[in-house]
Structures are given as C-alpha cells and as structure tokens.
C-alpha positions in Angstrom: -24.2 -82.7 15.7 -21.6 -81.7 12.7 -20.9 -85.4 12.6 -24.4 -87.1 12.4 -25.2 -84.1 9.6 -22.5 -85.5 7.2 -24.3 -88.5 5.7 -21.3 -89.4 3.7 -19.6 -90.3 6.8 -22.8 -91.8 8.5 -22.9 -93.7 5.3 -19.2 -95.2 5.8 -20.0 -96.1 8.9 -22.8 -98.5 8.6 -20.8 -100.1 6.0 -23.2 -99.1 3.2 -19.8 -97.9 1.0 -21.8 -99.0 -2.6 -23.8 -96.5 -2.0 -21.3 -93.5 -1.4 -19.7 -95.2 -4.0 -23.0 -94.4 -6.3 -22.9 -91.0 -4.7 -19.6 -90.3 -5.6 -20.0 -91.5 -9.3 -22.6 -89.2 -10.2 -20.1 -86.1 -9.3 -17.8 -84.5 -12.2 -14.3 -84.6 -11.9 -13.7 -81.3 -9.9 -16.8 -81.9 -7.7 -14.6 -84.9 -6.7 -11.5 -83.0 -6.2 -13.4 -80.7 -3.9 -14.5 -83.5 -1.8 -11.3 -84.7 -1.2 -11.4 -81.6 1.0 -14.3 -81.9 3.2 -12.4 -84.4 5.6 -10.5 -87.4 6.2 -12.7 -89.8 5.6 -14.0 -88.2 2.8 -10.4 -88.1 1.4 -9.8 -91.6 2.3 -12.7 -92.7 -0.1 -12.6 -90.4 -3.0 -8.7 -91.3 -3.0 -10.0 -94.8 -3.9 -8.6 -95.6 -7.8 -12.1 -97.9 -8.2 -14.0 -94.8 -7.7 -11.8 -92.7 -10.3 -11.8 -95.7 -12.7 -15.7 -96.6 -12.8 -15.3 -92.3 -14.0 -12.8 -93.0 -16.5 -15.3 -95.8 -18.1 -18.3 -93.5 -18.3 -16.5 -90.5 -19.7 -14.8 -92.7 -22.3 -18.1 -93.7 -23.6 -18.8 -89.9 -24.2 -15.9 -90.1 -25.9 -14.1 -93.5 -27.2 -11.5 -92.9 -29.2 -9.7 -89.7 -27.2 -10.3 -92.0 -23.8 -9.0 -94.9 -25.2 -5.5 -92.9 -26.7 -5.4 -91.1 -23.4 -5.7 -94.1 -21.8 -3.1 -96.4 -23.5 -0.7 -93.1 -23.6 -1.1 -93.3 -20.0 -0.1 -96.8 -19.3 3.3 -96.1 -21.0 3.9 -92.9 -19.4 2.0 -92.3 -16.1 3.8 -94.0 -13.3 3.0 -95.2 -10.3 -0.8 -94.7 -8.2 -4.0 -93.2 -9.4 -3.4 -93.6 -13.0 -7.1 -92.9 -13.8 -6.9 -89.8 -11.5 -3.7 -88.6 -13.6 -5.5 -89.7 -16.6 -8.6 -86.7 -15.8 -5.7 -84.5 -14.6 -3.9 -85.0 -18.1 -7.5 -84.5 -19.9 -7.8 -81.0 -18.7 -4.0 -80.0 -19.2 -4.6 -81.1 -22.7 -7.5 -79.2 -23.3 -6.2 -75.8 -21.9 -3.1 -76.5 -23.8 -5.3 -76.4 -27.0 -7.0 -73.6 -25.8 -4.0 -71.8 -25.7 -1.8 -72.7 -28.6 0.7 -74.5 -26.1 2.5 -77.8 -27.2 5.8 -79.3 -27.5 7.6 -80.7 -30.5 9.9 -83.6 -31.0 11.2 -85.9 -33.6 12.0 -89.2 -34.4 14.7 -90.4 -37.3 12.4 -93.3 -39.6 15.4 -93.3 -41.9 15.4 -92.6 -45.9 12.2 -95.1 -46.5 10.1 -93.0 -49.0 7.1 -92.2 -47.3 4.0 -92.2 -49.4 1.4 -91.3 -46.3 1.3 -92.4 -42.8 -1.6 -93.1 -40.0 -2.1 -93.8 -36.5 -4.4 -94.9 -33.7 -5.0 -94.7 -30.0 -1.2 -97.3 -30.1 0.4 -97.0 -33.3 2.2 -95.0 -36.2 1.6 -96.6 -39.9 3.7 -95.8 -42.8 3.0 -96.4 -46.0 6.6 -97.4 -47.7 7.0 -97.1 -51.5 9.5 -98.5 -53.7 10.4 -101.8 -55.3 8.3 -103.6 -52.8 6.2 -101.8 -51.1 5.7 -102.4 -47.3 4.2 -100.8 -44.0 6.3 -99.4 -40.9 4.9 -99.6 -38.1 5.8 -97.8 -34.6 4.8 -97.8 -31.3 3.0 -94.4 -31.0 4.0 -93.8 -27.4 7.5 -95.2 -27.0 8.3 -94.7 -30.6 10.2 -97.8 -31.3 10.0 -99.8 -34.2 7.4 -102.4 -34.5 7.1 -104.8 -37.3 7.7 -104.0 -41.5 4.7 -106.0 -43.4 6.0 -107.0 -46.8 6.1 -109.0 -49.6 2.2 -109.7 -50.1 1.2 -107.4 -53.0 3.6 -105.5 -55.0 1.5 -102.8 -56.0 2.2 -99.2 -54.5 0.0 -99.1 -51.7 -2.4 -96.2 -51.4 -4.2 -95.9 -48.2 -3.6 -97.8 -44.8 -6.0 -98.0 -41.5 -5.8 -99.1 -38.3 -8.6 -100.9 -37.0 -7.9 -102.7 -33.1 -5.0 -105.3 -33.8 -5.0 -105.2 -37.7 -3.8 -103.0 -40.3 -6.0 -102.8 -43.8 -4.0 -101.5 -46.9 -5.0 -100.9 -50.4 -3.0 -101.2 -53.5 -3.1 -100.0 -56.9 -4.2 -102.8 -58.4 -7.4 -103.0 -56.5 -6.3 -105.1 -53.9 -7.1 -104.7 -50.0 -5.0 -106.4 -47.7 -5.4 -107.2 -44.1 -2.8 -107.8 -41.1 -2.3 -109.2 -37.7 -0.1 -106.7 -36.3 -0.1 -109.6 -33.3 1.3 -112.3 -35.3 2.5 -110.2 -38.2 1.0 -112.4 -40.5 -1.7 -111.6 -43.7 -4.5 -112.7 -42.9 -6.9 -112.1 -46.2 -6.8 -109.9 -49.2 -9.9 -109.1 -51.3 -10.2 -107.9 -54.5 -12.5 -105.2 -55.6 -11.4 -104.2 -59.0 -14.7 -105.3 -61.0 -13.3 -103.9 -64.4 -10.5 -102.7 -66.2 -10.0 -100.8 -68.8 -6.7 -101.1 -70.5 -3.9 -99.6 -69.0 -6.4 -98.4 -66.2 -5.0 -98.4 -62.6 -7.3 -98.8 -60.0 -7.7 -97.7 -56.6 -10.0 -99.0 -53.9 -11.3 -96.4 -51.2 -11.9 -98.3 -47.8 -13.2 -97.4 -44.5 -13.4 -100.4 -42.0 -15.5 -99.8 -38.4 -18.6 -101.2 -36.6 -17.6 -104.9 -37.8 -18.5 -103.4 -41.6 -15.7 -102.8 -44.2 -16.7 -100.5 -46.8 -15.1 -100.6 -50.3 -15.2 -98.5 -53.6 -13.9 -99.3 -56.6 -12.6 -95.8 -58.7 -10.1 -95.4 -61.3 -6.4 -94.2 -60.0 -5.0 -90.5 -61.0 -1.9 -88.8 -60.0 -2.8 -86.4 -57.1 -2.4 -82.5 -57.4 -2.8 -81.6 -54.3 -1.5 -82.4 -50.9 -4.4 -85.4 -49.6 -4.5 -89.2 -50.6 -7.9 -88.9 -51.0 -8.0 -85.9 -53.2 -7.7 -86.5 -57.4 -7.3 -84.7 -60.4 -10.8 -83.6 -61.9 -11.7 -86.1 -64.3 -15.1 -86.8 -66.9 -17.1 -88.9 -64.5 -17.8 -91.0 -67.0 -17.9 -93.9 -65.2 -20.2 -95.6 -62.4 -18.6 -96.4 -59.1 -19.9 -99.5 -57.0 -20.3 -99.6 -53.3 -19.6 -103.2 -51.7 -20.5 -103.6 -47.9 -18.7 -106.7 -46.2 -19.8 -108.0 -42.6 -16.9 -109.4 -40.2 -18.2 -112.8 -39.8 -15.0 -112.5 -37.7 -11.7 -111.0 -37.3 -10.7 -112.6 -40.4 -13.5 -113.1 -42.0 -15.9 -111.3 -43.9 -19.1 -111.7 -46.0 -20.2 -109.4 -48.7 -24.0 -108.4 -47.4 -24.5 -105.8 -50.1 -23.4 -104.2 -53.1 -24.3 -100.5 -54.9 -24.1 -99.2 -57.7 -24.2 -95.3 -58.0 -24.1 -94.1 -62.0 -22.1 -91.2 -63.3 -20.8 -90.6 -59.5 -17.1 -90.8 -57.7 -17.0 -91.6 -53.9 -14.9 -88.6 -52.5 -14.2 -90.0 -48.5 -15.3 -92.3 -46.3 -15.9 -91.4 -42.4 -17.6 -92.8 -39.0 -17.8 -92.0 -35.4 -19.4 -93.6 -32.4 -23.0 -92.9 -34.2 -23.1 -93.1 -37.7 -20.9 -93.3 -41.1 -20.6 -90.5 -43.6 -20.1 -91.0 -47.5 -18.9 -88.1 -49.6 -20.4 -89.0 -53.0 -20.0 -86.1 -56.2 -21.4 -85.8 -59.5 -20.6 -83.2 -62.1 -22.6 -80.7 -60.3 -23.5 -81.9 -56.7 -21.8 -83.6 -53.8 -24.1 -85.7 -51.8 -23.2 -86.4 -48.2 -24.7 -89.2 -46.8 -25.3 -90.2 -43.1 -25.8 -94.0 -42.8 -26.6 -96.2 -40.0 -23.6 -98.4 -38.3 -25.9 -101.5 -38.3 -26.8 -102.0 -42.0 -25.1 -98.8 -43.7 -28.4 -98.0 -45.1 -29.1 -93.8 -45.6 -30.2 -92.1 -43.0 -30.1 -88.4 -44.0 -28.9 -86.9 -46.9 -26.9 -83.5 -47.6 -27.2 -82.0 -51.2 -24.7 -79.1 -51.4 -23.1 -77.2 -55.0 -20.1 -79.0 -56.0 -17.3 -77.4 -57.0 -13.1 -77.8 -57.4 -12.2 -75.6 -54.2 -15.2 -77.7 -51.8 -13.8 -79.0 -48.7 -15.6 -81.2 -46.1 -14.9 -83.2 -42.8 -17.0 -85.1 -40.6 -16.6 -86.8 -36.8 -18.8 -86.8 -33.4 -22.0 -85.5 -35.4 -20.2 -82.3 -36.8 -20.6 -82.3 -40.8 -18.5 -79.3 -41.8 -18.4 -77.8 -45.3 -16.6 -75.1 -47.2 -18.7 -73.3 -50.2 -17.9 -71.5 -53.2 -17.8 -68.2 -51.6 -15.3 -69.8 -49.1 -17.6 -69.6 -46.1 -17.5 -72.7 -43.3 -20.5 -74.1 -42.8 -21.5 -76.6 -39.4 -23.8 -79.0 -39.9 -25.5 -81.2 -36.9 -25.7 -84.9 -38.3 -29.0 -85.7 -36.4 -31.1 -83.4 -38.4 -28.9 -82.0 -41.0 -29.9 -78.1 -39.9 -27.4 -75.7 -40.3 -25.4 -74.8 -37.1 -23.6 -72.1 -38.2 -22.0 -70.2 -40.7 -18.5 -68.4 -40.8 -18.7 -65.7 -43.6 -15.6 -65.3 -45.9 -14.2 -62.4 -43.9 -13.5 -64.7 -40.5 -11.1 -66.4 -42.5 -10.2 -65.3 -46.3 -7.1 -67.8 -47.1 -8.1 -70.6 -49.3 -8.9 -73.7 -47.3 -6.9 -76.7 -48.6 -8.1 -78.9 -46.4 -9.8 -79.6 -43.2 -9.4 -82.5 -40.4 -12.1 -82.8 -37.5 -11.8 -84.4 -34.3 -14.4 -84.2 -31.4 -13.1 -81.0 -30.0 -11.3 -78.6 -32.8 -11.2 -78.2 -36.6 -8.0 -78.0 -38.0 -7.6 -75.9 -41.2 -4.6 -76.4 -43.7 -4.1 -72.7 -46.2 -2.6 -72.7 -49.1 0.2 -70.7 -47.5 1.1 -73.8 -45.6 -0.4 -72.1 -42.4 -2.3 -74.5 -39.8 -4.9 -73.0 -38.2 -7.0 -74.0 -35.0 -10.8 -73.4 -34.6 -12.3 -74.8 -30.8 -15.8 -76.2 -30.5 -18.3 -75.8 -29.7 -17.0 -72.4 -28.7 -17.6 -70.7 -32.3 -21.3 -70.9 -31.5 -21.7 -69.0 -28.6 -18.8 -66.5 -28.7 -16.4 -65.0 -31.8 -15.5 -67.0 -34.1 -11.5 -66.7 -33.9 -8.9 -68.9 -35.6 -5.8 -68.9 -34.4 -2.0 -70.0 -36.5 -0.9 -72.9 -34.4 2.2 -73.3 -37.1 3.6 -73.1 -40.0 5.2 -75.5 -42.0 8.6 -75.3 -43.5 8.9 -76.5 -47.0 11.0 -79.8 -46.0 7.9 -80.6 -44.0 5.4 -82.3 -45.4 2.3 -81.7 -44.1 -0.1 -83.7 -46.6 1.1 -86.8 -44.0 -0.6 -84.6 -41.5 -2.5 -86.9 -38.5 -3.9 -85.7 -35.6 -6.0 -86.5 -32.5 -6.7 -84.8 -29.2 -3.2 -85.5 -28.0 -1.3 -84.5 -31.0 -0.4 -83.7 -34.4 1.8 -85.9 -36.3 3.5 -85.2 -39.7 6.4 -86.3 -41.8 9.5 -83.9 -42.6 12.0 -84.5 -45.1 15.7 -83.5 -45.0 16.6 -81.7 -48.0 20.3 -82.8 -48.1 20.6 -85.9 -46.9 16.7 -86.9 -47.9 16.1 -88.1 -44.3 12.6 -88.7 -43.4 11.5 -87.8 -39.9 8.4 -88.0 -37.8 7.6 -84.2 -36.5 5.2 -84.6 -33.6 3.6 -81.9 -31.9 1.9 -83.1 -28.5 -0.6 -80.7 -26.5 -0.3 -83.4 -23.3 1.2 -81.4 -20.3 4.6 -83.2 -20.3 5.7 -82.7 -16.9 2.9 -85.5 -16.1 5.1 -87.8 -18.0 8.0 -89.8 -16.5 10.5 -90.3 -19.3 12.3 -87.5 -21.4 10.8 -86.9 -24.8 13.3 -87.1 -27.2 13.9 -83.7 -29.1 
C-alpha cells in the first residue's frame, strides 16, 4: 500500500521521469535535499546533476551576475561530481558567512606598477596602470595569475576601465574610449567623445557599457579630493554636458542612435542591473536620478532629491539608495520611486564617504576608514544594525575597493618597499575549495 501511495516512485516506474523531473524543479533547494531522504529511488533521482543544473539556470536568472561569478568560481575550484549541487551548497555558506562577518583574507604580490584604480567581473581583475605609458593588468580572478598587459594604444592616463563579457573598455584623459579583446589581446576600436576644448582643458569621458548600449559623457577633468574615480572637486557648472548613446551593431561595432544635451548639469555616475539603467545627473542645487529603460535609454522615472557636497548614492537590483544632508539613508524601490525606508542619523552617525550596492548588502566606507555592512532586505523588517566588517590600515587603499557577493577586493601599498598588493577578502566557505589559497 506504502508503495502505490508514493507517486514519485509510481511515476519512475512507468517511465514518465519528465514529469518527476518537472516535479522536482518546482522544489527549492532544501525541499530537494529533504527528498534525497525519503528513499532510494528518490535519492537516485534527485542525485541526478541535470535536475540540480536546470535549478542553477532558473536561480541565476533571479540573479545573473552573482550566479554567473559563483558559477565560473566554481569551475576553477569545485572538483569532481555535482558541481551545480556544490554550487547551491557554496550559495548558502556564502550568505551565512556575510550574515555573520566571517571571511578569509589573502594576498597576491602585482609588483611596484602604480595602480591608479582597479575592477573585476564574474572572471577577471583589471588594473588601471599609470606612468609613461599607460596600460591595463589583467588577472585571472580565480586562479590569480597573470593574464595579458594592454598597451601602447593611447598614451593618455587612463581613468576608468570596465569589463563587459570578453572585452575591456577604458577611458583616457584626452577623451578617448578604447575597447579590447581580452581573447585576442588586440584593440579593437576607440571613439572619441571630446566635442570641445577649451585651452589647456583635460577631458574625461564617463562610460557605462551594458544591454548592447554604451553610454558616454563628455565632462571636464579635475584632480580628485576624495577617495572614488568618480568623485571631483566642486566646480562652477558652467558648462553643459552631452549624453551620447551608441548601439552594438556588434561586438565591435557601434552606432551612435542618440545624443543629449543637458545645460548647466554634470553627470555624477552611471549604473544598470538586470532591469533598468540609473544616471546620476546634478545641478547647482539638485541631483536628478534617473531610471531609464535598457532598450532605448529613454526616462522612465525620475528622482529629484537636495544636492549637496556630503550626498552619497548607489544603485543595483532596484534598490536606489541615498544619503541626505542630515546624514540619514534613504531606500528607494526603482519601480515606483516610493520611499522604502529611512535610517535616521542616530543608526549610524559617522560621515558616509561612500557607498557600494550589490543585490544583497550595502557596504558603507566612514571617514575613519571603517567598512561597515548593512544586509537586505533585512533592515525592513527587523533593526536596522550595521556591523564593522574591517578596517583599513593606512597602507591600504581602499578607494580601489571592489566587491561582489563573493568578495571584496582592494589594493594595499607597502610603505617601504612601495609594493602593490591585491588584498582580497572572500566570504566563500573555503573548505569547499580544492586548492590552498595563498596567504
């Protein structure tokens, strides 16, 4: 009787396995680990790496770029069967680990190159090299060797660098973006955005390539004073800043499909997620934050909030998060622009220097050098806690600061010898990982 009651089995039986196969796919992760118990058979099946991987595909949907790092990390790390089992295993580890301040720290010699800033995707480390020509370093972000060094194409200082799949995008002082094919190491195009000059007027072009669009904006170039590449020195706008959109005919190709002009206005950061791009656009007395649409980057919403020198904002997986002039953190939902949430002054009275989103925790950067960790969504339903993950020394600099569900990178200096290392802190459970991380 037990045995014509479990349909699962029944199901096996009669050879119908696509549909216990559709059965199974509809259960979460420890739903499935659960059935592995019920019996044999039932083990037999859910064991089956197909099952795990059509899983995988669905979650990383939810959540592309974490799946996709996770993913590729796993491939260089995981051994042996069930990698997309290992991979939900590592998911969770990872998560708790954030939960609970846990990580482990390692770094890698790059030499005495002077670093300007660095990057990195779901595969690789970009470094932004300065000097007499400047070039990019790039590593392998999971095995950590060295890569390629793209040089020799423009040689003005370059000052921002993306990854985008297999290419690289830099942008130089002189206006100039450049794009590489980190697969055959080669350039592959450079535009130039720099519509006019005044004299002795450097130049800089803010960039943001995704959804087959590259955005650029043209801005004059002043020495930084504090601790971002995208952050300048207060300045008279009195200038007008132009907007060009460009369309990826194809990998190497692009078409310019539109162009703006915004009077009297300086474009502050560029962002996108799965859904949407975000502009950060300020005037004297306002900073406009613009959602726009990944097909034709036309507005879709528009934030108006008080400018002012000490505003801070971040934006990724719908989350638009602002700091005010009374130093409170405000979350904003990106579908409707209503206000989420606020966290008064008191929850966290250091200055905020600057913030970095991902999908699942803001990361805030004091003045004091302090890094602190906020989880979401958690702040809305319970106390709003921040907790210090760590502090940086003074050798370490943490304007080079990137990070991702899996880790935090950021460049430390050597005070005596001027050696430049790569600090990484990595939330991954590393007993899942075969090799030894170097320490």
């Amino acid at each position: 009787m037990e045995t014509q009651l479990d349909i699962i089995n029944l199901l096996i039986k009669r050879h119908m396995n696509d549909v216990v196969a559709l059965i199974f796919s509809l259960l979460d992760v420890d739903s499935l680990r659960h059935c592995e118990l019920v019996s044999k058979t039932w083990y037999v099946f859910v064991r089956d790496e197909n099952l795990w991987k059509r899983r995988y595909e669905k979650e990383r949907k939810k959540n592309p770029h974490f799946h996709e790092a996770l993913y590729q990390r796993g491939k260089n790390q995981l051994r042996g069967f069930f990698l997309f089992k290992k991979l939900f295993m590592a998911r969770q580890n990872t998560e708790m680990n954030w939960i609970l301040g846990k990580y482990l720290t390692f770094s890698v010699d790059i030499g005495k190159f002077s670093i300007y800033f660095l990057t990195m995707d779901a595969k690789r480390i970009a470094l932004a090299i300065d000097g007499n020509s400047p070039s990019i370093m790039v590593l392998n972000r999971w095995t950590m060797k060295f890569d390629c060094l793209l040089t020799g194409a423009i040689q003005a200082p370059i000052r921002q660098l993306q990854l985008q799949d297999d290419f690289i995008f830099s942008s130089h002082q002189d206006g100039t973006i450049c794009q590489w094919n980190l697969i055959s190491k080669q350039l592959v195009q450079h535009i130039q955005d720099k519509y006019r000059q005044e004299e002795n007027e450097d130049r800089i072009v803010l960039f943001h390539a995704a959804h087959h669009l590259l955005i650029t904006c043209d801005r004059p170039y002043l020495p930084t004073v504090d601790c971002f590449p995208d952050r300048y020195v207060e300045v008279p706008l009195h200038f007008d800043t132009r907007i060009t959109i460009r369309r990826f005919v194809s990998p190497t190709e692009m078409a310019v499909e539109r162009i703006e002009n915004h009077s009297m206005a300086q474009v502050m950061r560029l962002e996108s997620d799965a859904k949407y791009f975000a502009i950060f656009i300020r005037n004297p007395t306002i900073l406009k934050i613009q959602i726009r649409s990944t097909e034709d980057y036309q507005v879709v919403r528009e934030l108006r909030v008080a400018y002012h020198a000490h505003v801070r904002y971040a934006y990724n997986c719908g989350w638009l998060v602002t700091v005010d002039r009374e130093k409170s953190i405000t979350f904003w939902d990106a579908e409707t622009l209503a206000c989420q949430c606020i966290i008064p002054r008191h929850c966290f009275r250091n200055q905020v220097l600057e913030m970095v989103l991902n999908s699942t925790h803001l990361i805030i950067i004091d003045i004091y050098r302090n890094v602190y960790l906020l989880t979401l969504p958690y702040f809305v339903k319970s106390h709003v806690e921040f907790y210090c993950l760590f502090r940086t020394s003074q050798e370490e600099h943490y304007w080079n600061l990137c990070f991702d569900e899996l880790q935090i990178v950021t460049l430390w200096i050597s005070g005596s010898n001027q050696l430049r290392k790569l600090v990484v802190r990595d939330f991954m459970e590393h007993r899942l990982c075969d090799r030894a991380l170097p320490h």
